[in-house]
C-alpha positions as CSV (number, residue, x, y, z in Angstrom):
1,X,10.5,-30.5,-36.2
2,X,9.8,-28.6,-39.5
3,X,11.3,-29.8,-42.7
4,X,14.2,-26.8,-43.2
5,X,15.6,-28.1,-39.5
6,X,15.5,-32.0,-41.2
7,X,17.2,-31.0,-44.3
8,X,20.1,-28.5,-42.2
9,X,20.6,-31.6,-39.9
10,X,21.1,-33.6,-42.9
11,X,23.7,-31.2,-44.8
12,X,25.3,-31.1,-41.3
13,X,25.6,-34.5,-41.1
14,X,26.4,-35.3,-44.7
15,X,29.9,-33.0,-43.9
16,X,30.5,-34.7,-41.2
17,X,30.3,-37.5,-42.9
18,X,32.5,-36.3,-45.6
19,X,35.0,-35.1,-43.9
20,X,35.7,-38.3,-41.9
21,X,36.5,-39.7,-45.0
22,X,33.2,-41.2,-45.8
23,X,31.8,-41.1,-49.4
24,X,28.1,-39.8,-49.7
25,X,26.2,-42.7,-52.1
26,X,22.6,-41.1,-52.1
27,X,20.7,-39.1,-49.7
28,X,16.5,-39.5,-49.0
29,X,16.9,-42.9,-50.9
30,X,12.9,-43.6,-50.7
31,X,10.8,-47.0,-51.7
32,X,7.4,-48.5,-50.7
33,X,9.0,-49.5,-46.8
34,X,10.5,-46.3,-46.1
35,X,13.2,-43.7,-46.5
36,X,17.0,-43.9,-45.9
37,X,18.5,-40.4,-44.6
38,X,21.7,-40.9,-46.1
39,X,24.1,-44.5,-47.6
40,X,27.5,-43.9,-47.6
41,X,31.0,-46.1,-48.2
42,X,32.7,-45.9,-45.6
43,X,35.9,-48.2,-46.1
44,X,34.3,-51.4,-47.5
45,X,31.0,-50.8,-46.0
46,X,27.9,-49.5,-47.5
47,X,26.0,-47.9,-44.1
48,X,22.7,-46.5,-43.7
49,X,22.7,-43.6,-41.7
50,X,20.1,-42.7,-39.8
51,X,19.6,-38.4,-38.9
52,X,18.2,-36.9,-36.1
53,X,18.0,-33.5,-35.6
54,X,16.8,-31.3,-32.5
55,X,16.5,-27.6,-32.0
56,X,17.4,-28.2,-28.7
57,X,18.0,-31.5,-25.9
58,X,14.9,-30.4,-23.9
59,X,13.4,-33.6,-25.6
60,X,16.2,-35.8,-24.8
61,X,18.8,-37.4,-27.1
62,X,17.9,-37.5,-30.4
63,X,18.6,-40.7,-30.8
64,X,16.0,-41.8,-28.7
65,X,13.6,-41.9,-31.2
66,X,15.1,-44.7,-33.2
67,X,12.9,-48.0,-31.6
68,X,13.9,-51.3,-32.6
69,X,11.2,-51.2,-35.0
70,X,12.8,-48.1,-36.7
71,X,15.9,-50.0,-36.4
72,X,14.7,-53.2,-38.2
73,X,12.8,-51.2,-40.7
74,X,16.4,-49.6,-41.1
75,X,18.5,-52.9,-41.9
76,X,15.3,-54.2,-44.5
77,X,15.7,-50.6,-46.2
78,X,19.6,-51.1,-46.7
79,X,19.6,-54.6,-48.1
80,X,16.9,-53.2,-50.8
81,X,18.9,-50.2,-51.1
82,X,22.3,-52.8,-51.8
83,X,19.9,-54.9,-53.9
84,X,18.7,-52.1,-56.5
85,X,22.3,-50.3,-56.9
86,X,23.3,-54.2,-57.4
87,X,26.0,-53.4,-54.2
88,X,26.7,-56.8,-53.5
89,X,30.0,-57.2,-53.6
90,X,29.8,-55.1,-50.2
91,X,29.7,-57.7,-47.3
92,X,29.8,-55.4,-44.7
93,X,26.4,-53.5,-44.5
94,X,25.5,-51.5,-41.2
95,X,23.2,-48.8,-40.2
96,X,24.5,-45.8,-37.5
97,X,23.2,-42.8,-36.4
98,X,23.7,-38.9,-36.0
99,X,22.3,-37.2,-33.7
100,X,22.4,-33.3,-34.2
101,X,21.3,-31.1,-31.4
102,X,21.4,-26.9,-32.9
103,X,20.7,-25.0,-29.6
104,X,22.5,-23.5,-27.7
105,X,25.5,-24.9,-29.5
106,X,26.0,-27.0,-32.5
107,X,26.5,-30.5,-31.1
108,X,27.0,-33.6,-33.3
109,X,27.0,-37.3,-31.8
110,X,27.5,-40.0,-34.4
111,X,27.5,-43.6,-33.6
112,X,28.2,-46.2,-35.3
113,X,26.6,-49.6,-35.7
114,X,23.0,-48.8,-33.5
């Protein structure tokens, strides 16, 4: 995947986001353990979300490619994330994921809490 099909998955998602009611906090939130796609508010939580985009499902489900590892890496990335905006007063902090598959139609799975 190049990096303009990364960034239109993560526009797509960001409005789906949005217009679920969800506020966008930051997006490509980057320290020394990783990145964070996109933090949002949604309610009282403050949720990593996780984007994967493919051109097409020949490769399987995008989602796929999020290993525990990923996962865990995921969780350490929010609480830091929580920790520098000094979010704390958020109890509820969760990670979930879009997938976003462009061809032959737009499809968008999001899931929460992965």
């Amino acid at each position: 995947m190049n990096q303009a099909t990364g960034k239109r998955g993560e526009d797509l998602a960001a409005r789906f986001l949005e217009a679920a009611g969800m506020i966008i906090l930051e997006r490509n939130w980057r320290c020394a353990v990783g990145e964070l796609d996109l933090v949002v508010r949604d309610g009282e939580a403050i949720v990593a979300v996780e984007v994967k985009t493919r051109t097409t499902s020949r490769a399987g489900h995008p989602l796929e490619a999020i290993t525990p590892v990923k996962l865990h890496r995921l969780h350490l990335l929010l609480r830091a994330w929580v920790a520098e905006h000094e979010m704390r007063r958020y109890q509820r902090l969760r990670v979930d994921g879009v997938a976003i598959t462009l061809l032959p139609k737009l499809f968008i799975d999001y899931r929460k809490g992965i």
